[in-house]
FITI-986860 format. One record per residue (C-alpha): residue in three letters; x negated, y negated, z. Coordinates in steps of 0.02 Angstrom, whole numbers, padded with zeros to 5 digits, always signed. Each point is the difference from the previous one (the first is absolute). Layout:
N
ALAXYZ/...
This chain:
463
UNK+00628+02571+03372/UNK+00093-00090+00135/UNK+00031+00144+00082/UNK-00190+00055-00012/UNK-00063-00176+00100/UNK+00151+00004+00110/UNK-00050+00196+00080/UNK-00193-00076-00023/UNK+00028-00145+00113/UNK+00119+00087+00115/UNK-00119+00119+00058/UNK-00071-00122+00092/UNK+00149-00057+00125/UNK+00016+00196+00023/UNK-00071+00064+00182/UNK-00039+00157-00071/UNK-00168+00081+00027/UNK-00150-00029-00139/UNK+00033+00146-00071/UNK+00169-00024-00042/UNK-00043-00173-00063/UNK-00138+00093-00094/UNK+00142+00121-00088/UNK+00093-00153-00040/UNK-00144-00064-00096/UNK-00037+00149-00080/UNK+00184+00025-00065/UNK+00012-00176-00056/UNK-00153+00035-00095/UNK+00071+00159-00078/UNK+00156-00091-00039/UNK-00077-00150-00095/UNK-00120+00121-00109/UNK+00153+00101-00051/UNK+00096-00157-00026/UNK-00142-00089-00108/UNK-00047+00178-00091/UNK+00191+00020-00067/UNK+00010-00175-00049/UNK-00195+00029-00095/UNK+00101+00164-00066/UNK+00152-00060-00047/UNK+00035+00068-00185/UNK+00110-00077-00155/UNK+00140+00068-00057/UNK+00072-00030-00183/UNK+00131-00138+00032/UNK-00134-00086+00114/UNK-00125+00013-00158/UNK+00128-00071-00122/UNK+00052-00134+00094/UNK-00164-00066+00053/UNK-00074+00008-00185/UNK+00200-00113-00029/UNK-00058-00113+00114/UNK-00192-00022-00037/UNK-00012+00023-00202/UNK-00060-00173-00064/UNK+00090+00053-00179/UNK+00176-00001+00106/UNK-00044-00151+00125/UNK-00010-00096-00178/UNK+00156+00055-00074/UNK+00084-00035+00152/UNK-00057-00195-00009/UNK+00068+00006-00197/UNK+00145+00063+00066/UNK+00024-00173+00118/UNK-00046-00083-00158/UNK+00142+00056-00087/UNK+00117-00025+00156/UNK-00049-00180+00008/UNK+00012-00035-00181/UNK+00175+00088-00006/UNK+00042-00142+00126/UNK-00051-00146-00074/UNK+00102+00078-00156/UNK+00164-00008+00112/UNK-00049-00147+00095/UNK-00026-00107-00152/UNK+00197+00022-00059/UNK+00008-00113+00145/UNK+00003-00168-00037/UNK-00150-00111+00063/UNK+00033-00138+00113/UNK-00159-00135+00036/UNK-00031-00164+00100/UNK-00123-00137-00061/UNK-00054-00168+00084/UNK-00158-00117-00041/UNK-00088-00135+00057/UNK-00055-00148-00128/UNK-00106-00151+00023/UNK+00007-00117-00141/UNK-00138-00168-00008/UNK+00011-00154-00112/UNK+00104+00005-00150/UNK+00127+00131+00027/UNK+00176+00062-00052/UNK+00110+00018+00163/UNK+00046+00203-00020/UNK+00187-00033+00072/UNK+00019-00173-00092/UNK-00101+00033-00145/UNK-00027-00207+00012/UNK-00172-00057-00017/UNK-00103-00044+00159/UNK-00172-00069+00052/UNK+00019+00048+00172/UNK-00064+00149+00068/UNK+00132+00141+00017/UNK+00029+00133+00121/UNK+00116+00136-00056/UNK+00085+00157+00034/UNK+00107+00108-00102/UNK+00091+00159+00071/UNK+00098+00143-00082/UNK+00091+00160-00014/UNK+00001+00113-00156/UNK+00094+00141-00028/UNK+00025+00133-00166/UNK+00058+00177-00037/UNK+00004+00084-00181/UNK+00177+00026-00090/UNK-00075+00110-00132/UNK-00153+00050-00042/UNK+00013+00126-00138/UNK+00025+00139+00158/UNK-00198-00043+00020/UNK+00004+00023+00193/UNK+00135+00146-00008/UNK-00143+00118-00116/UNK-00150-00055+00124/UNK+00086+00060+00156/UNK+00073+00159-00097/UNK-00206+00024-00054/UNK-00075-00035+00155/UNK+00107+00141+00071/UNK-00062+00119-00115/UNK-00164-00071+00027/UNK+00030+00060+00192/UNK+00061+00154-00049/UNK-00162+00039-00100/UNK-00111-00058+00139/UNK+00085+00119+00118/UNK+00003+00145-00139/UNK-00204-00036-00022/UNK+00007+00008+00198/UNK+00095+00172+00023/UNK-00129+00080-00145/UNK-00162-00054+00100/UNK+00066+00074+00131/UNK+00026+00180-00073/UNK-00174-00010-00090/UNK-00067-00048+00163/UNK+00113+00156+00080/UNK-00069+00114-00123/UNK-00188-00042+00042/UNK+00048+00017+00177/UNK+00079+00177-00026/UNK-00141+00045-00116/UNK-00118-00062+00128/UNK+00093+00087+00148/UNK+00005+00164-00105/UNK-00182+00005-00035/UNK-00024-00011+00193/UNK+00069+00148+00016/UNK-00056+00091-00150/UNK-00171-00027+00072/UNK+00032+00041+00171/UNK+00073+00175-00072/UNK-00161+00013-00093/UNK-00097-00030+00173/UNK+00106+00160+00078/UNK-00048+00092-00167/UNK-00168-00027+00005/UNK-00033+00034+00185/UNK+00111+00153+00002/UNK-00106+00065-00152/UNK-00167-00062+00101/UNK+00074+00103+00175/UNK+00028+00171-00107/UNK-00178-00025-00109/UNK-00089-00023+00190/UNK+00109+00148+00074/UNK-00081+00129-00183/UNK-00167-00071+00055/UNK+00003+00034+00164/UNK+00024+00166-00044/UNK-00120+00008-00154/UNK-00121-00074+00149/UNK+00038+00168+00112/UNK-00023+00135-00169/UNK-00187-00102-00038/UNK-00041+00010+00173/UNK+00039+00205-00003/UNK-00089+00012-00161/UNK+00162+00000-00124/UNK-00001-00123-00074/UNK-00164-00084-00125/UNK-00053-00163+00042/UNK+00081-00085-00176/UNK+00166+00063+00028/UNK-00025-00101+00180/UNK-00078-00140-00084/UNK+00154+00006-00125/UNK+00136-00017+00157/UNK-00094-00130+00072/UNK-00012-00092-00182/UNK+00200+00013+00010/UNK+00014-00067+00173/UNK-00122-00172-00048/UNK+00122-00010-00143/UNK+00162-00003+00080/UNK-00065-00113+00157/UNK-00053-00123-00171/UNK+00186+00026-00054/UNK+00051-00041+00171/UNK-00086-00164+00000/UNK+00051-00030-00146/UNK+00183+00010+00040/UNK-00002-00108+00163/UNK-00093-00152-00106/UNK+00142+00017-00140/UNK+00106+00010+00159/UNK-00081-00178+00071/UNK+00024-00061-00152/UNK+00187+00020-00029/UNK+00001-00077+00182/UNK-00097-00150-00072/UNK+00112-00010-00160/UNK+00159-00014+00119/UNK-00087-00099+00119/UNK-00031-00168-00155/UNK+00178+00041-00079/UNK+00082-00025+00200/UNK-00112-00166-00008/UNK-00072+00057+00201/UNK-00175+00013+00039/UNK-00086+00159-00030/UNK+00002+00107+00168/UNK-00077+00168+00012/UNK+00134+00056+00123/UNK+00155-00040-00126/UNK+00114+00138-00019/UNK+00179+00068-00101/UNK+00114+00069+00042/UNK-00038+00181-00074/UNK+00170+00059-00103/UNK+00010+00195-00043/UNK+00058-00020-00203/UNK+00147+00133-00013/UNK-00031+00027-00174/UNK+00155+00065-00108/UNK-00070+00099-00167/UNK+00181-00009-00059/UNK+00008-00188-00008/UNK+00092-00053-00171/UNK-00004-00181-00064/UNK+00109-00046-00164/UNK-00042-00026-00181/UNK-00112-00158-00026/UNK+00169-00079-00094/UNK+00079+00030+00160/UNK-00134-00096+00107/UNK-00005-00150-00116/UNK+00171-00003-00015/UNK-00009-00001+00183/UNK-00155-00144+00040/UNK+00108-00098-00131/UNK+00096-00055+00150/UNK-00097+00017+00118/UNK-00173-00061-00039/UNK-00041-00190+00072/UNK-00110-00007-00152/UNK+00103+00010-00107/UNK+00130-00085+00075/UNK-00120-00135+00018/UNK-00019-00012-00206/UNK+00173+00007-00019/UNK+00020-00143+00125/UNK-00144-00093-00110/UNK+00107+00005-00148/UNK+00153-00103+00101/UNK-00138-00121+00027/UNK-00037-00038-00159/UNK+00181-00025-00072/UNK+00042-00122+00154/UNK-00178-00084-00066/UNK+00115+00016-00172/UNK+00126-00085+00054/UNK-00084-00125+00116/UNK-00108-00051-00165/UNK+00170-00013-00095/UNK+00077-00127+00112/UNK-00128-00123-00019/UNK+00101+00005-00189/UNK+00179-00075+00091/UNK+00027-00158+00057/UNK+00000-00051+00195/UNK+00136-00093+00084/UNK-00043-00079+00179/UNK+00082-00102+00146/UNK-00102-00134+00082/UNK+00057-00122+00140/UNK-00103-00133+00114/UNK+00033-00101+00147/UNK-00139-00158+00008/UNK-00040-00192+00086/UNK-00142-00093+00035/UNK-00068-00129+00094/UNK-00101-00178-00047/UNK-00111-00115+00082/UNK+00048-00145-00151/UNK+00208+00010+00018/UNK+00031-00146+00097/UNK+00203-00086+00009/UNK+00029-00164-00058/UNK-00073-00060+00161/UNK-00163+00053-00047/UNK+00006+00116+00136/UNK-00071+00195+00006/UNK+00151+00124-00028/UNK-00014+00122+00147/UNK-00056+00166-00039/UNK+00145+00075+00065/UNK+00127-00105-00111/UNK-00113+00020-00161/UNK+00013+00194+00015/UNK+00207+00001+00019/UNK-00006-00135-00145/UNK-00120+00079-00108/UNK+00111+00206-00016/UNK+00028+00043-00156/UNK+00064+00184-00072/UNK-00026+00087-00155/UNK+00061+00172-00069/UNK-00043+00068-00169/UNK+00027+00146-00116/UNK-00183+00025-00098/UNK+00034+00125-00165/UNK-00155+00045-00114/UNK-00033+00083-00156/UNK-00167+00098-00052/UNK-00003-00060-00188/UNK-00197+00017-00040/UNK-00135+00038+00130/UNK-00156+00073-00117/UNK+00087+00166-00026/UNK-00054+00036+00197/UNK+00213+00067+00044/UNK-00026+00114-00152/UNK-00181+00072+00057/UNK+00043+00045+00151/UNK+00148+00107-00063/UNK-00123+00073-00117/UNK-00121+00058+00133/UNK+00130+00041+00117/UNK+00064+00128-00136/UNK-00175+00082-00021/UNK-00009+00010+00175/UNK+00153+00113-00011/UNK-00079+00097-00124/UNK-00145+00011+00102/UNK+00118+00064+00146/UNK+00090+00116-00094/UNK-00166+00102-00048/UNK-00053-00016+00158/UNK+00149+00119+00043/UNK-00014+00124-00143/UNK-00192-00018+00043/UNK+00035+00064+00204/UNK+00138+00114-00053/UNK-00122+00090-00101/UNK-00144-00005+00136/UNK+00115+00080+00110/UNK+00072+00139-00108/UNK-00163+00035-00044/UNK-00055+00015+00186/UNK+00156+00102+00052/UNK-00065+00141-00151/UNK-00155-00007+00077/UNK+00056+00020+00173/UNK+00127+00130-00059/UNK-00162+00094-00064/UNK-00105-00019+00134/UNK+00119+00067+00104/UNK+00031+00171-00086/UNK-00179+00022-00025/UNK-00040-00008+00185/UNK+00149+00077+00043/UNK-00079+00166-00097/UNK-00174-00054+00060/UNK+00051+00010+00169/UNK+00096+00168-00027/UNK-00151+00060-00081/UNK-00116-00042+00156/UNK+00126+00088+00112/UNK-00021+00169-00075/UNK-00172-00046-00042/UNK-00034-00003+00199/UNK+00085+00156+00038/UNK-00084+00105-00128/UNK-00148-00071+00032/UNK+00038+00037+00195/UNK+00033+00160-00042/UNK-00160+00044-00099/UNK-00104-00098+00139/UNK+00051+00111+00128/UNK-00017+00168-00121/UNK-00173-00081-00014/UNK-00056-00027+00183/UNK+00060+00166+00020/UNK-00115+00090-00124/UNK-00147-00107+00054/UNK+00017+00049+00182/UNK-00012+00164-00066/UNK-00147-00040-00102/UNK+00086+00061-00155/UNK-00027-00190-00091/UNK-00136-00119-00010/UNK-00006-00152+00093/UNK+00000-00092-00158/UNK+00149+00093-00056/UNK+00092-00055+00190/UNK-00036-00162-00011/UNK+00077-00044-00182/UNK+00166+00068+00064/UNK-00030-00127+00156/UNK-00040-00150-00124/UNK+00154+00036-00106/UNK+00094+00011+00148/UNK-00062-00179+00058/UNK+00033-00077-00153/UNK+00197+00074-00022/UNK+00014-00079+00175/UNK-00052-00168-00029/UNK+00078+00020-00189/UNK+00163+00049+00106/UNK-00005-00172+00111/UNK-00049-00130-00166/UNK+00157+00093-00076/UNK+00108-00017+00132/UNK-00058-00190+00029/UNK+00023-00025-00199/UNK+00164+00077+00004/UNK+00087-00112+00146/UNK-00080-00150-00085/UNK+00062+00046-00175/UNK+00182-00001+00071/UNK-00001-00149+00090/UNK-00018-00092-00170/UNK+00131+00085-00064/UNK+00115-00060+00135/UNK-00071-00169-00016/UNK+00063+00001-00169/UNK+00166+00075+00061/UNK+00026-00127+00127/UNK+00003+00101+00128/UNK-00082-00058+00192/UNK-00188+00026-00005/UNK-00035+00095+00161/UNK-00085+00165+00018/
């Protein structure tokens, strides 16, 4: 664009006549209008789909902030072997009948007092309480990301299916306007044989009935075509633009495609399934919630040292005179250390509870596993299914079309003869319109079928 209002506003410091200056115009113009009509027609490819529906699904954003959930609370695990070092001071005002807080001597005078300190402690042993947190809130991680990476290939499957239909619909738009072109073309000339006196008026009538048809079919193709736009248009997250366009791939379709037996598949989405990954990763969680629950049983050894002094308004020496502040902080240090052990002995059965529930929760885990490994065996035999049957489908529609070719054009044959019926010709070219479109649902079914199957395989989803 630089370049465009650079050569605009040269044009003027040129000395060359108004007609040049007028071809400089007119070139610019030309120049902008291509540039702004390739940007307007600038069409989405595959990756570019997947990674904008990555970036823009709400379902992923989300996982993504439970993922720096379970980053930060894996840190505070580590962090909190550490031990915890704090600094206190305060302020007092005491009035009337007081005890001095350094001297602990009685006083009627009002006091003014300050106390300052520095605490330090750190765990010896905690019944390994802090070691199973950080060792769960990695797995904890782990599952977040595992939920992640399965959003993302659901949301890569819609994209692909979404993609696909695209261009199962623009096929159907070449269908039904190449059917449309050849239906106009027999008309023409059923036109020219009722014009000579041929052909009757209903056989006419009929051609023409077959020509409103097919431009119906027609329309009806480029809406379901506008609407797979649409439908790829909301999953992207981008605003609806009439002038959005893919990136049209040519499916090489291989007949001889084999997958193996379902027992191979599972076997195979056993490791390589974030689902299930991310139910095996739930069970970890609940044993460290086990074992976290279990140390609360095991007593607790900690180290605790301070550093304090203080300051008062009443400490005078045996003057009578005010200690300086100074003075009364270097007299007043003291030091402790201690070593602080403790016990559980009876705390309303609460340790023991939580074990208890922890344990179900295990349970709970555990058929949460056998629950998804069944969902996804059972999905694989499906998918293993649906494949075959519209991998014969679409073999079926292939021959269908060329037999059906084959009697079309024995058909238009005899009826430019006259030896058939209209009615007759035009069944042939309705069975030939519907083994074409048959042909392109097949072929979209079949592609589709197989990309589950190497979802399930763990293969790269791409087309």
């Amino acid at each position: 664009m630089q370049y465009y209002l650079l050569l605009f506003f040269g044009t003027f410091k040129t000395k060359s006549t108004n007609i040049h200056r007028l071809k400089n115009y007119i070139n610019l113009l030309l120049l902008i209008a291509f540039s702004f009509n390739s940007i307007a027609q600038e069409s989405w490819d595959l990756q570019k789909c997947l990674k904008q529906a990555k970036e823009n699904n709400l379902e992923i954003l989300k996982q993504k902030l439970l993922i720096d959930i379970a980053k930060s609370n894996l840190k505070s695990s580590k962090l909190s072997m550490l031990p915890d070092f704090n600094a206190f001071s305060s302020q007092g005002y005491n009035f009337g009948r007081a005890i001095d807080p350094l001297t602990n001597d009685f006083t009627i005078e009002n006091i003014s007092s300050n106390n300052f300190s520095l605490r330090s402690s750190v765990d010896l042993f905690d019944g390994f309480n802090k070691i199973n947190k950080i060792k769960r809130d990695k797995n904890s991680l782990k599952f977040s990301e595992l939920e992640l990476e399965r959003l993302v290939n659901r949301v890569y499957m819609d994209v692909i299916d979404a993609y696909l239909q695209i261009i199962f619909c623009k096929e159907l738009v070449i269908v039904s306007k190449e059917q449309l072109r050849t239906t106009k073309l027999q008309y023409e000339k059923s036109l020219k044989l009722y014009n000579q006196g041929v052909l009757a008026k209903d056989a006419l009538l009929q051609v023409e009935s077959q020509v409103l048809s097919e431009k119906l079919a027609k329309i009806s193709s480029e809406n379901q075509l506008e609407l797979a736009k649409l439908n790829l248009q909301q999953f992207l997250k981008i605003e609806q633009s009439e002038d959005f366009e893919i990136q049209y791939i040519k499916l090489n379709i291989d007949t001889n495609i084999t997958y193996p037996k379902t027992s191979e598949i599972y076997q195979l989405a056993l490791n390589k399934l974030p689902e299930l990954k991310a139910a095996e990763q739930n069970i970890l969680i609940s044993k460290k919630n086990i074992s976290i629950s279990k140390s609360n049983l095991l007593p607790k050894l900690s180290f605790s040292s301070s550093i304090g002094t203080g300051y008062s308004s009443a400490r005078t020496s045996l003057f009578g005179e005010e200690i300086p502040f100074k003075t009364q902080i270097e007299d007043n240090l003291s030091q402790s250390i201690s070593f602080n052990l403790s016990f559980p002995i009876f705390n309303g059965n609460q340790i023991r509870n939580m074990i208890t529930s922890s344990k179900i929760d295990l349970l709970n885990s555990g058929y949460v596993l056998d629950e998804t490994k069944f969902f996804v065996r059972k999905q694989i035999e499906i998918a293993h299914s649906d494949f075959r049957t519209a991998k014969k489908q679409y073999q079926f529609c292939m021959k269908s079309v060329v037999s059906n070719k084959q009697t079309f054009l024995i058909s238009k044959n005899k009826y430019d003869l006259g030896i058939i019926d209209t009615f007759s010709f035009l069944d042939t070219k309705s069975r030939l319109n519907k083994a074409e479109s048959e042909l392109v649902r097949a072929k979209y079914d079949y592609v589709f079928k197989s990309k589950i199957l190497d979802y399930y395989m763990g293969k790269n989803l791409n087309l």
